[in-house]
mmCIF file of the C-alpha atoms, coordinates in Angstrom:
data_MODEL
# 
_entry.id   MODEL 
# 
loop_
_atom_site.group_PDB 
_atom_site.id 
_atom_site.type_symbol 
_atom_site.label_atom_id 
_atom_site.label_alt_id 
_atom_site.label_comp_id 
_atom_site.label_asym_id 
_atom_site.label_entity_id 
_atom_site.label_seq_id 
_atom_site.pdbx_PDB_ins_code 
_atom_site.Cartn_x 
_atom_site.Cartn_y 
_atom_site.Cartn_z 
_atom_site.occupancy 
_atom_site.B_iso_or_equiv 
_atom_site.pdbx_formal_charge 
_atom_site.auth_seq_id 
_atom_site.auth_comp_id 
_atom_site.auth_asym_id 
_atom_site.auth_atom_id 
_atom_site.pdbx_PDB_model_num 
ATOM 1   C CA . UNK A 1 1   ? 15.088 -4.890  30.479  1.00 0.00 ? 1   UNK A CA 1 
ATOM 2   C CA . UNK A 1 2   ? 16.720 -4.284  27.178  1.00 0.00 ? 2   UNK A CA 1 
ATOM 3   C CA . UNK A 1 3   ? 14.868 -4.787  23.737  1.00 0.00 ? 3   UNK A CA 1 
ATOM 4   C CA . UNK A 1 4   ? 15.895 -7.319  21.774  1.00 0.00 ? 4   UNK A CA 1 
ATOM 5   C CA . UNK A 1 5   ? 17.762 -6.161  18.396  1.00 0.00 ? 5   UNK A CA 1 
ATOM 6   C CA . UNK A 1 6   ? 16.279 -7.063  15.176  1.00 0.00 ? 6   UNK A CA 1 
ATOM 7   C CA . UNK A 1 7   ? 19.388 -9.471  14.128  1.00 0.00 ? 7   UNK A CA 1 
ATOM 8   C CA . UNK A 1 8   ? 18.547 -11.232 17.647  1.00 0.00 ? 8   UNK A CA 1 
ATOM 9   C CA . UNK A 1 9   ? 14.460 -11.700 17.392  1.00 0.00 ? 9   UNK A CA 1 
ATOM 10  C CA . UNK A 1 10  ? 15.053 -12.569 13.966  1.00 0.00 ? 10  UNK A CA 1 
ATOM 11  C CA . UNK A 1 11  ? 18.202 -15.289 14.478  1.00 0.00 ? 11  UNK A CA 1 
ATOM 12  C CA . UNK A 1 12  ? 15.880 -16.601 17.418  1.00 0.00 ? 12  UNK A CA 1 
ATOM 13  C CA . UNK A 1 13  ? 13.010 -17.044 15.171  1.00 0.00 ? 13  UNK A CA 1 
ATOM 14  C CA . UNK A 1 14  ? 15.476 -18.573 12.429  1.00 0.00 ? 14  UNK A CA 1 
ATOM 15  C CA . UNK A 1 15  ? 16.531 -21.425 15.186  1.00 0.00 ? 15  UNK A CA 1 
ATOM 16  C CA . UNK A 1 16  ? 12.819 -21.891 16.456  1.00 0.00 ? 16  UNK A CA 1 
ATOM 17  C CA . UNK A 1 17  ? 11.671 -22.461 13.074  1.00 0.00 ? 17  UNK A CA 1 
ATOM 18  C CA . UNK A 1 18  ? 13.441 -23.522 10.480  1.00 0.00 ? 18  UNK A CA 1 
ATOM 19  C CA . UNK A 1 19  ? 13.165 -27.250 10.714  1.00 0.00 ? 19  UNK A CA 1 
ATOM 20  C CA . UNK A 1 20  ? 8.885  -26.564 10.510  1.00 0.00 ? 20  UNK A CA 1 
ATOM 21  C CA . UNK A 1 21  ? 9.924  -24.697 7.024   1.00 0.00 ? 21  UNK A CA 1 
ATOM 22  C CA . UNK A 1 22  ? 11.990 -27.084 5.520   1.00 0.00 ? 22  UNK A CA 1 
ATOM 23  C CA . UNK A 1 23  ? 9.798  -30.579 6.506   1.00 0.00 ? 23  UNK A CA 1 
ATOM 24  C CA . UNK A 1 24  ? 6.519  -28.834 4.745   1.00 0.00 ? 24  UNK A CA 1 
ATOM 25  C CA . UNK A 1 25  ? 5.049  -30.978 2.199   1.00 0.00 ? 25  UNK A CA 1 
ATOM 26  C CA . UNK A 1 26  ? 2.721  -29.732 -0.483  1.00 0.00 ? 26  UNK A CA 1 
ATOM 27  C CA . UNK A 1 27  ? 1.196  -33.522 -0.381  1.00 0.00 ? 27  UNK A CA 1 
ATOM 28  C CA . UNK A 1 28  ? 0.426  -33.112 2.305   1.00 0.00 ? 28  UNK A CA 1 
ATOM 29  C CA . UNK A 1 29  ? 0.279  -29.714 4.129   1.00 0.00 ? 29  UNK A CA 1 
ATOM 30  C CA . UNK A 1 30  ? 0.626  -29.315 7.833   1.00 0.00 ? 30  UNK A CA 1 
ATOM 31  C CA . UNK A 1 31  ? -0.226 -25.242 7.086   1.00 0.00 ? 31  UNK A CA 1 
ATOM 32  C CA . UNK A 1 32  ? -1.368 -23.184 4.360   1.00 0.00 ? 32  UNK A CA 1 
ATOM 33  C CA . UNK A 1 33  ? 1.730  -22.200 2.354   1.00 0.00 ? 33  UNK A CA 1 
ATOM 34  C CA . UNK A 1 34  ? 5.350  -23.519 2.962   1.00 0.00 ? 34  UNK A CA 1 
ATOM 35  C CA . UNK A 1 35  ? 6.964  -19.816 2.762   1.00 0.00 ? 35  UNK A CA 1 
ATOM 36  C CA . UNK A 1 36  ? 4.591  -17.925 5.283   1.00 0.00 ? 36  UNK A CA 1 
ATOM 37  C CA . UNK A 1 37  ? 4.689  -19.658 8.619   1.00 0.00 ? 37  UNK A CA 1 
ATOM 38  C CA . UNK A 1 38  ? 2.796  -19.043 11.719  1.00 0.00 ? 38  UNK A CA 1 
ATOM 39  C CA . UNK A 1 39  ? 5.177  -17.874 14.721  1.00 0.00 ? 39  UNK A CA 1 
ATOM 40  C CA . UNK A 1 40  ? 4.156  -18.044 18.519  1.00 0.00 ? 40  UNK A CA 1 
ATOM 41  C CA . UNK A 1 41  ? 5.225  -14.649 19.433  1.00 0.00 ? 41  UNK A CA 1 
ATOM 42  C CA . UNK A 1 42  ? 4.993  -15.966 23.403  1.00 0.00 ? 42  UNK A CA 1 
ATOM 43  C CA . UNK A 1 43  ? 7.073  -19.196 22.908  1.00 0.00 ? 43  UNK A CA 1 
ATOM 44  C CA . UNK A 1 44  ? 9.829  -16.438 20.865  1.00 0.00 ? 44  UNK A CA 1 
ATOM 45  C CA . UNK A 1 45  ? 9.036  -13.508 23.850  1.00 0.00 ? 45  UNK A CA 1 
ATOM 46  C CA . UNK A 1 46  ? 9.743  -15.962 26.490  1.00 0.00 ? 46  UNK A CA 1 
ATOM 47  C CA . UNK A 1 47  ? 13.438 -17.292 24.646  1.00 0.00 ? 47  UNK A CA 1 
ATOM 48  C CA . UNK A 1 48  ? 13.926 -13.799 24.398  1.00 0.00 ? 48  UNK A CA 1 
ATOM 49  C CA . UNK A 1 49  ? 12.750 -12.853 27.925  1.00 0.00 ? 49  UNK A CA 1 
ATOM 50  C CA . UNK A 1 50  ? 10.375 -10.019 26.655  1.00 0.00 ? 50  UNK A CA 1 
ATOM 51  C CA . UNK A 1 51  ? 6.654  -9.750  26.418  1.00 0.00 ? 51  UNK A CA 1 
ATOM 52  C CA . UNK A 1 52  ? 5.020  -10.935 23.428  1.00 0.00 ? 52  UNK A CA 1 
ATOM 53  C CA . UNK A 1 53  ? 3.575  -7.909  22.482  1.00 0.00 ? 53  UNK A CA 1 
ATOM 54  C CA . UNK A 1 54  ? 7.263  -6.474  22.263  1.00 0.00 ? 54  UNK A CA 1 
ATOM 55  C CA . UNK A 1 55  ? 7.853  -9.330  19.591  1.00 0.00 ? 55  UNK A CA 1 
ATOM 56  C CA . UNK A 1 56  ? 4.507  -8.339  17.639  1.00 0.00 ? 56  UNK A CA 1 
ATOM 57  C CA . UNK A 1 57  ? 4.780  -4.668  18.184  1.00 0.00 ? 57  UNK A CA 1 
ATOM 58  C CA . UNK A 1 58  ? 8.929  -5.606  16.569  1.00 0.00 ? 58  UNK A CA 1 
ATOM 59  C CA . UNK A 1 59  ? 7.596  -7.575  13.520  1.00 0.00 ? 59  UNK A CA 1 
ATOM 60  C CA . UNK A 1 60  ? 4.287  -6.016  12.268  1.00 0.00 ? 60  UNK A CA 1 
ATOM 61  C CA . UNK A 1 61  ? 4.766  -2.198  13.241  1.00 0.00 ? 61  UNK A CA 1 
ATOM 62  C CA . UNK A 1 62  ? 8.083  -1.916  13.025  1.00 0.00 ? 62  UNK A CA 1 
ATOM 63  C CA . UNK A 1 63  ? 9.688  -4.791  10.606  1.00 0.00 ? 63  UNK A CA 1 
ATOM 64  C CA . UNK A 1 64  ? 7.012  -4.983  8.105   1.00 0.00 ? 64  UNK A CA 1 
ATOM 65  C CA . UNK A 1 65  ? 7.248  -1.636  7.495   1.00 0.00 ? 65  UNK A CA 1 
ATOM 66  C CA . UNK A 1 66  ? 10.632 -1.548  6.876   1.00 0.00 ? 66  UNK A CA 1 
ATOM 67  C CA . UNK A 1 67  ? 10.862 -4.808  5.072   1.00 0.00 ? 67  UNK A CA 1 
ATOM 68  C CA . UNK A 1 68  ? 7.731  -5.086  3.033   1.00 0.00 ? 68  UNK A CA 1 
ATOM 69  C CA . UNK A 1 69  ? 7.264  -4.135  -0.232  1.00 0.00 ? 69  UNK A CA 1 
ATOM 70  C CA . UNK A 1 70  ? 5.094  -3.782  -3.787  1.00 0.00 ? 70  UNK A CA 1 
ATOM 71  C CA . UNK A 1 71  ? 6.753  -6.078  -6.517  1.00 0.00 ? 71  UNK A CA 1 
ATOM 72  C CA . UNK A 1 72  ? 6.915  -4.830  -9.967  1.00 0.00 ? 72  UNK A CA 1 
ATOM 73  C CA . UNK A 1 73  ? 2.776  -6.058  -10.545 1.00 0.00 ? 73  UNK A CA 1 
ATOM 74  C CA . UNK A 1 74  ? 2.300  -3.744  -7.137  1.00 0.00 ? 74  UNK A CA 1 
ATOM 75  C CA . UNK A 1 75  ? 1.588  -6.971  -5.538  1.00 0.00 ? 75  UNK A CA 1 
ATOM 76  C CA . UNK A 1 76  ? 2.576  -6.860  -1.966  1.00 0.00 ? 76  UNK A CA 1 
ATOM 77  C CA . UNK A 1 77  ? 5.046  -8.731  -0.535  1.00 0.00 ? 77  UNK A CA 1 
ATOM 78  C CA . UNK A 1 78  ? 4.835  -9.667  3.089   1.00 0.00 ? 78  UNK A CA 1 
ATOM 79  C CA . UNK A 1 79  ? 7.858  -9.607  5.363   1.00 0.00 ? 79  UNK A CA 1 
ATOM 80  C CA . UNK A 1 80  ? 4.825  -10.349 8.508   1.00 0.00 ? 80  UNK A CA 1 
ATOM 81  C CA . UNK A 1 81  ? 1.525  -10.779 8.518   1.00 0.00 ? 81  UNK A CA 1 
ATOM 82  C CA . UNK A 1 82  ? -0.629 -10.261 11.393  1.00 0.00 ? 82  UNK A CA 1 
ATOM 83  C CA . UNK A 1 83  ? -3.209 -12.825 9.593   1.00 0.00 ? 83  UNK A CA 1 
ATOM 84  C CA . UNK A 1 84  ? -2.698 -15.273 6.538   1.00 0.00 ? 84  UNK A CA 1 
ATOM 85  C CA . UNK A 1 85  ? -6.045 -16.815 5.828   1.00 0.00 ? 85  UNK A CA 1 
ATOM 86  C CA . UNK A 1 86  ? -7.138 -19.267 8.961   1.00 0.00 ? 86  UNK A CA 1 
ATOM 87  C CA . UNK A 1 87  ? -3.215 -18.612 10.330  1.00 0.00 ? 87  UNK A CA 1 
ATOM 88  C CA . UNK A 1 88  ? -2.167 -15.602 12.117  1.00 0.00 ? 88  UNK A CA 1 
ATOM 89  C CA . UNK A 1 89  ? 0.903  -13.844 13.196  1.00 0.00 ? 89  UNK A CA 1 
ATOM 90  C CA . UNK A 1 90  ? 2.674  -15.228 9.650   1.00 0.00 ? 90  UNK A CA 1 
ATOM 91  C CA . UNK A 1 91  ? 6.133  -14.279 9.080   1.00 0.00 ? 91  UNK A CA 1 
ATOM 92  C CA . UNK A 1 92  ? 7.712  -14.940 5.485   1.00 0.00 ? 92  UNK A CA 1 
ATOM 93  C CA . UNK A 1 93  ? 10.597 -17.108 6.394   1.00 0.00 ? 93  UNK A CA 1 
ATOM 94  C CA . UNK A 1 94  ? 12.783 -17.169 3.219   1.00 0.00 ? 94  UNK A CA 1 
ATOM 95  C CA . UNK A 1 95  ? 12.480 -13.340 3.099   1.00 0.00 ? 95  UNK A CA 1 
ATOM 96  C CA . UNK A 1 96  ? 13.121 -12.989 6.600   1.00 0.00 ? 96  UNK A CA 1 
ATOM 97  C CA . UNK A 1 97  ? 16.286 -15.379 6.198   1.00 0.00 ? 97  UNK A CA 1 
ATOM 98  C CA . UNK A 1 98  ? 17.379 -12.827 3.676   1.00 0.00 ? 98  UNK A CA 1 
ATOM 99  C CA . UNK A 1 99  ? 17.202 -9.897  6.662   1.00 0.00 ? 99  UNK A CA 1 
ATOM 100 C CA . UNK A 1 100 ? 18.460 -12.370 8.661   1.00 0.00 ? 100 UNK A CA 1 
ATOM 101 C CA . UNK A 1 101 ? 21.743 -12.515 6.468   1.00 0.00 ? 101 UNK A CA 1 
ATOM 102 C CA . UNK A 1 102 ? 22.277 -9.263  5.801   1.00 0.00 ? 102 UNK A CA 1 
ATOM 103 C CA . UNK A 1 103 ? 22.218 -8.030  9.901   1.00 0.00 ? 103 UNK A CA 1 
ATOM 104 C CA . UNK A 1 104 ? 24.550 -10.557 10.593  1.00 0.00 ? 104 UNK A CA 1 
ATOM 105 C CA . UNK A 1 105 ? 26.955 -9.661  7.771   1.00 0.00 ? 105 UNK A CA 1 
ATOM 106 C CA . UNK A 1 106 ? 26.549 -6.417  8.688   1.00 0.00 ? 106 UNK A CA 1 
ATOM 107 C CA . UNK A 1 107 ? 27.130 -7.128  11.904  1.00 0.00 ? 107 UNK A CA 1 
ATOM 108 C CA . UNK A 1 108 ? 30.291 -9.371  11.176  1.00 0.00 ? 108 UNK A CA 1 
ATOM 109 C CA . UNK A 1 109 ? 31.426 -5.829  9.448   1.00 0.00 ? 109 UNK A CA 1 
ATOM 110 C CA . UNK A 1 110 ? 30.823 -4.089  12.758  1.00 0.00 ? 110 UNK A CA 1 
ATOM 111 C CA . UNK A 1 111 ? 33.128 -6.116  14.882  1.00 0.00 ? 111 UNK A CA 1 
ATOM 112 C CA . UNK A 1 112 ? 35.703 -6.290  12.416  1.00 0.00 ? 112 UNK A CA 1 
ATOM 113 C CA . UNK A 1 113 ? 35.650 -2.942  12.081  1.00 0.00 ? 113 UNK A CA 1 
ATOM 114 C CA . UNK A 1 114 ? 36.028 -2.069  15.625  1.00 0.00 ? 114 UNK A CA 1 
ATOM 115 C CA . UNK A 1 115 ? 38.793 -4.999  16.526  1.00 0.00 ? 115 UNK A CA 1 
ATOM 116 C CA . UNK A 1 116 ? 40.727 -3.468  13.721  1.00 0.00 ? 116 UNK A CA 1 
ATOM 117 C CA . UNK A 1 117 ? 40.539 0.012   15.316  1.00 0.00 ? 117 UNK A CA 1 
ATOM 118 C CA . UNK A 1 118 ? 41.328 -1.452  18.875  1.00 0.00 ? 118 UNK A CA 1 
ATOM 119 C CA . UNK A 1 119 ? 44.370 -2.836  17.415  1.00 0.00 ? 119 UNK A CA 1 
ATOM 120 C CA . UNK A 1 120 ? 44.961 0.272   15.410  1.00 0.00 ? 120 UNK A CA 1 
ATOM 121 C CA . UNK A 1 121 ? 45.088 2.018   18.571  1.00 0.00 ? 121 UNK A CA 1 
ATOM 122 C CA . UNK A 1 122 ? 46.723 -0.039  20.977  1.00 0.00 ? 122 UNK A CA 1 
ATOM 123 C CA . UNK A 1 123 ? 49.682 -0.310  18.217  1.00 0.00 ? 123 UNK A CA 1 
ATOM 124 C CA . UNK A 1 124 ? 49.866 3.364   18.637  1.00 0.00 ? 124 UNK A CA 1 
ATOM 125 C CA . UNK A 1 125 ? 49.736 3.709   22.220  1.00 0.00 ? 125 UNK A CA 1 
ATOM 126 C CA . UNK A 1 126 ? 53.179 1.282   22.005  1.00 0.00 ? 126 UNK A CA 1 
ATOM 127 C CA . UNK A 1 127 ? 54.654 3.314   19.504  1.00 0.00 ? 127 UNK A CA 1 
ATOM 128 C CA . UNK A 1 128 ? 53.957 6.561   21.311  1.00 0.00 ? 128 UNK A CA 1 
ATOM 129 C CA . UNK A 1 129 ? 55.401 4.817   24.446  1.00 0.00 ? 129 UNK A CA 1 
ATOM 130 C CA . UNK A 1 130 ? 58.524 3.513   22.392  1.00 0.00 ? 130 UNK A CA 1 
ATOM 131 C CA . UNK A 1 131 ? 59.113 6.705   20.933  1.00 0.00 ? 131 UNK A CA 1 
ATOM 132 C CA . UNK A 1 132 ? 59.153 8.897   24.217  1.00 0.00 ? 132 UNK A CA 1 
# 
C-alpha cells in the first residue's frame, strides 16, 4: 500500500472539513476556536485507505514540523496539534489551506512542466524522422 502524499491527506482533509470551518459561530460555538478544528484521523485514514496512525504519524511528526513556526513575539503557531484544550488531534485549517495551495500549484507546475517536455520530445522524434 502506498502512502498518501501530503497534497492528497491534506486536499482530503480540505473536502472533509471545510463546511464544519466555515458554519462556526462565535455565538454560539460548536468547538473551541473556529481556526483549529478537531480532525478524525480514522474517518480521513479510511477515505484514504491507510491506518490512522499513518495520518497522525503524517500531520504531527512529520507536517508540524515542517509547517509550524514561532511568529515574530516567538509565539508558536500550530500547523497540528495533537491536543487543543478539551479537543484533540487539532489541525489549523486556514494555515493548512495555505499548504494546501501551494502543493497543488506546485503541483499544477509539475505537470505542466512535464507535458511540455513530452511534447518537446515527441516534436523531435518527428523532426528527426522527417529529416532522415
Amino acid at each position: 500500500m502506498k502512502s498518501p502524499s501530503d497534497l492528497k491527506l491534506l486536499k482530503v482533509i480540505y473536502e472533509e472539513y471545510y463546511d464544519e470551518f466555515t458554519c462556526f459561530d462565535k455565538d454560539n460555538p460548536n468547538r473551541q476556536a473556529k481556526i483549529l478544528i478537531p480532525i478524525d484521523c480514522k474517518r480521513i485514514g479510511k477515505k484514504l485507505g491507510v491506518d490512522s496512525d499513518i495520518v497522525f504519524g503524517r500531520l504531527y511528526y512529520h507536517m508540524e514540523k515542517e509547517y509550524g513556526y514561532k511568529d515574530e513575539r516567538r509565539n508558536r503557531v500550530v500547523f497540528f496539534a495533537n491536543s487543543a484544550g478539551d479537543e484533540i488531534h487539532c489541525i489549523n485549517f486556514p494555515y493548512m489551506a495555505s499548504v494546501l495551495g501551494k502543493l497543488q500549484h506546485e503541483d499544477e507546475k509539475f505537470k505542466i512542466s512535464t507535458w511540455l517536455s513530452i511534447i518537446a520530445l515527441i516534436v523531435s522524434i518527428v523532426a528527426l524522422c522527417l529529416s532522415a
